[in-house]
N, C-alpha and C positions, 0 to 999 in steps of 0.2 A: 637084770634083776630089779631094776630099780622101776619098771613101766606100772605098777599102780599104787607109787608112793610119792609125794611131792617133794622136790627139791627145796633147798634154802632160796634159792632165786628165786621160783616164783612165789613164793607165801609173802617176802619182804616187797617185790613189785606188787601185789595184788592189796597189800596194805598200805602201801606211800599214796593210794588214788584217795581223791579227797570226790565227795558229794558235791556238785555246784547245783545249787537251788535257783532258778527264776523269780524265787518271789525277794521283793527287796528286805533289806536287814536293816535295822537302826530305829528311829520314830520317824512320825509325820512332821512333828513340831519335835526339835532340836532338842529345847530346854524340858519338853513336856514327859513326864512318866509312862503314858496313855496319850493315843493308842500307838499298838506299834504297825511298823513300815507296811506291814500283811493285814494289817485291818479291814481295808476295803475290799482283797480280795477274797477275802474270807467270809467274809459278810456282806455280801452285794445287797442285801436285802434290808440291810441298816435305815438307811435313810427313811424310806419308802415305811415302815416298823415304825419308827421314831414318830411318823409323820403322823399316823393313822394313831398310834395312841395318843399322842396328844389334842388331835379332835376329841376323841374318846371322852378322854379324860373332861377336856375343855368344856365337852356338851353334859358332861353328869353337872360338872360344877355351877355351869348358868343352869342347871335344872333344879340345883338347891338351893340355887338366891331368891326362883322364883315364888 
């Protein structure tokens, strides 16, 4: 009688399994708030962002000295 109802056993095995993630947990810097362990994977395109607006940026600002 019991073939399409679930038992105590399996609901409590099927909840004790825990998620193991690959990406690392904690920060980059120890003491630092920001950023954390998944930063870079998350954002591969940071650096590369960073870099371009700061020309950007750079080249407006010698454009208003001159």
């Amino acid at each position: 009688m019991s073939k399409g109802f679930a038992t105590e056993d399996s609901i409590s095995k099927k909840s004790a399994k825990k998620v193991i993630s690959n990406e690392p947990q904690g920060r980059l810097i120890s003491w630092s708030p920001w950023p954390p362990a998944n930063f870079q994977t998350r954002y591969p395109a940071f650096p590369f962002v960073l870099t371009i607006l700061i020309i950007v940026i750079g080249q407006w600002y010698l454009s208003l000295l001159r």
